[in-house]
MIMAR-26718 format. One record per residue (C-alpha): residue number from 1; x, y, z; residue in three letters. Coordinates in Angstrom, 3 decimals. Layout:
N
k:NUM; u:X; v:Y; w:Z; r:ala
...
***
This chain:
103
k:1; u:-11.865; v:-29.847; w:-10.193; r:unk
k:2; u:-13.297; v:-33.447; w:-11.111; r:unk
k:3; u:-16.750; v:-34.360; w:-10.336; r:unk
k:4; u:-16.687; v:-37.427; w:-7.735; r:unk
k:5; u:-19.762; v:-39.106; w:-7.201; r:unk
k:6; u:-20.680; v:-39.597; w:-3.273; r:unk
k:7; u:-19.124; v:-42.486; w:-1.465; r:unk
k:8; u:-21.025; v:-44.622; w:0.817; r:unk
k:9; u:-21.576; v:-44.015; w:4.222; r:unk
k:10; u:-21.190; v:-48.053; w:5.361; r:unk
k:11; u:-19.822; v:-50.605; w:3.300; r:unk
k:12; u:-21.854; v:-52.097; w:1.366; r:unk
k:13; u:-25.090; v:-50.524; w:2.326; r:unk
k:14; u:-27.609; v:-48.049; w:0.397; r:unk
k:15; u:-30.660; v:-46.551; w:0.885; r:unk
k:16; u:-33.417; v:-47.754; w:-1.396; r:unk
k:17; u:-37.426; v:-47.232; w:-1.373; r:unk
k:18; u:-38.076; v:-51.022; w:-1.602; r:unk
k:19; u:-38.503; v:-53.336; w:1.404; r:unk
k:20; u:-36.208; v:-56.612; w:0.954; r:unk
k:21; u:-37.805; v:-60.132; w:1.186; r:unk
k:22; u:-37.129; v:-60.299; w:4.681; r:unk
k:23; u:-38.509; v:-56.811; w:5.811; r:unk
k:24; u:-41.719; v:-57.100; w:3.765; r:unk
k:25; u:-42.655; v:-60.977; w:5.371; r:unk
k:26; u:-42.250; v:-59.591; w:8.751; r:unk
k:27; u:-44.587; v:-56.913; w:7.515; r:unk
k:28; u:-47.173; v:-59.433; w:6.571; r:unk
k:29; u:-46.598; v:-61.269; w:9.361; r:unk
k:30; u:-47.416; v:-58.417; w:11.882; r:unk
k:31; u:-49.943; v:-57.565; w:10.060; r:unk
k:32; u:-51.697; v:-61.037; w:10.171; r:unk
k:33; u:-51.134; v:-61.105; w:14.055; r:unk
k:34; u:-53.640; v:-58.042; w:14.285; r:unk
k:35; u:-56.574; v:-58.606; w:16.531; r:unk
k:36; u:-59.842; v:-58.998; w:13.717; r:unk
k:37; u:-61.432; v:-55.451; w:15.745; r:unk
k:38; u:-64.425; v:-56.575; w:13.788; r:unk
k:39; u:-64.006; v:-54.794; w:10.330; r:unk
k:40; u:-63.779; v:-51.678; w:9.188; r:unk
k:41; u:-66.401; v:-49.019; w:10.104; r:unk
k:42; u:-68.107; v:-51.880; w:11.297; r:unk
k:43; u:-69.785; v:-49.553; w:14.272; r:unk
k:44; u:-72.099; v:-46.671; w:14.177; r:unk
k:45; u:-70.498; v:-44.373; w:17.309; r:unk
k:46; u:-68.866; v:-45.349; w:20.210; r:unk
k:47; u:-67.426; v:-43.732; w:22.945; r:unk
k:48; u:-64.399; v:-44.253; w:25.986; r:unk
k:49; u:-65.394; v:-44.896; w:29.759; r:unk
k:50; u:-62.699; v:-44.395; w:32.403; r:unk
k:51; u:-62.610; v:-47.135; w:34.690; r:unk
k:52; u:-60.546; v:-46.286; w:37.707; r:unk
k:53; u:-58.194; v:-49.139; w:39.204; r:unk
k:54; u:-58.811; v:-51.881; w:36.410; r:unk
k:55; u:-56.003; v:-53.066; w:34.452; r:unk
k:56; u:-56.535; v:-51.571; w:31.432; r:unk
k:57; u:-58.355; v:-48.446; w:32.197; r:unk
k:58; u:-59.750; v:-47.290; w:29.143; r:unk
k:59; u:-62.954; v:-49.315; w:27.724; r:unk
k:60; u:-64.355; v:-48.217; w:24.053; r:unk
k:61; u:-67.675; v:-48.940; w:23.765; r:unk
k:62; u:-69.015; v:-49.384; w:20.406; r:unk
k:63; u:-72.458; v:-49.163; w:18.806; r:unk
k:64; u:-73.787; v:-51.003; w:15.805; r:unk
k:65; u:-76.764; v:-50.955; w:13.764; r:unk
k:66; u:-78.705; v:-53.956; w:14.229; r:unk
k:67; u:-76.187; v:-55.819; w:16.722; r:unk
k:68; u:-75.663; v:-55.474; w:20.469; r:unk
k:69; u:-72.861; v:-53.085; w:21.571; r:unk
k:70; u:-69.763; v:-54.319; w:22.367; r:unk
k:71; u:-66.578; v:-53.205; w:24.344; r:unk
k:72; u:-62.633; v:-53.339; w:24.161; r:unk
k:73; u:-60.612; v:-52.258; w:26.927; r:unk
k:74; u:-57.050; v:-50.562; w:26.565; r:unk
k:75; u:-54.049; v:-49.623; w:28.519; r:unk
k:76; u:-54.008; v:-45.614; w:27.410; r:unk
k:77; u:-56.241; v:-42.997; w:26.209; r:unk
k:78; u:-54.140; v:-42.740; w:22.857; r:unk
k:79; u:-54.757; v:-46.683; w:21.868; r:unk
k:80; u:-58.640; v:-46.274; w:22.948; r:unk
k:81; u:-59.241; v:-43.072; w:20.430; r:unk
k:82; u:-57.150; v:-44.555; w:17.873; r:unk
k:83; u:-59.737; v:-47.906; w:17.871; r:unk
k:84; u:-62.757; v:-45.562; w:17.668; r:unk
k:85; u:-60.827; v:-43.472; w:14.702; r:unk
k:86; u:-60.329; v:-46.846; w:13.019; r:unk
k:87; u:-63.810; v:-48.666; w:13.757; r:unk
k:88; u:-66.378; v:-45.558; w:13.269; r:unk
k:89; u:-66.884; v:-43.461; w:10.216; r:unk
k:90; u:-65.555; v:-39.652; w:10.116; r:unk
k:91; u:-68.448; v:-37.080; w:11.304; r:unk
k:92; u:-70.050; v:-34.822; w:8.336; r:unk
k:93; u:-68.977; v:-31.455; w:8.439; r:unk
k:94; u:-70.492; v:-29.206; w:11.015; r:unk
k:95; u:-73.699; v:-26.867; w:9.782; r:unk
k:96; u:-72.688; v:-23.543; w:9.582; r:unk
k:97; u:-76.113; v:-22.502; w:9.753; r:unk
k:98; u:-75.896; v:-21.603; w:13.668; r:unk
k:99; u:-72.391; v:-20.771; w:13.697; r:unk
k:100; u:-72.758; v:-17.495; w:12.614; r:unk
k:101; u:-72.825; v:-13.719; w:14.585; r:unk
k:102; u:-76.165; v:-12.887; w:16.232; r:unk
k:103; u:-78.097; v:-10.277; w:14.560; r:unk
***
């Protein structure tokens, strides 16, 4: 038996890690279409309202140090908490001091 090294599964194609030319400037340009949300962990907090009947439903409202709050509205519940994720820094771990079994 004669080792055979794997054939192809299309003609011509591979796999390979790298993006070609063409994949990586539609890359760049998607990511240059973004909306500028304002910069990162450019907010303090901010929080989702529900706002029944409107177009897009879901308003994040977002507030900053030494600026006025300001909103966003979004279509789901999964695009609002992603935009808070991405605009607000992560919470400090929790205290364990209280979370403990009462004496």
């Amino acid at each position: 038996m004669s080792f055979q090294p794997p054939r192809p599964t299309r003609a011509g194609k591979h796999f390979t890690a790298f993006y070609s030319v063409a994949e990586e400037a539609t890359a760049k340009a998607e990511e240059e279409s973004w909306d500028n949300e304002g910069g990162h962990m450019s907010s303090t907090c901010g929080r989702i309202v529900f706002v029944p009947g409107a177009e897009l439903p879901f308003t994040v409202v977002l507030t900053h140090d030494e600026r006025e709050e300001t909103s966003n509205a979004f279509a789901t519940m999964r695009e609002a908490e992603a935009f808070v994720r991405r605009n607000t820094p992560v919470p400090l771990a929790r205290s364990t001091l209280y979370d403990r079994d009462a004496d």
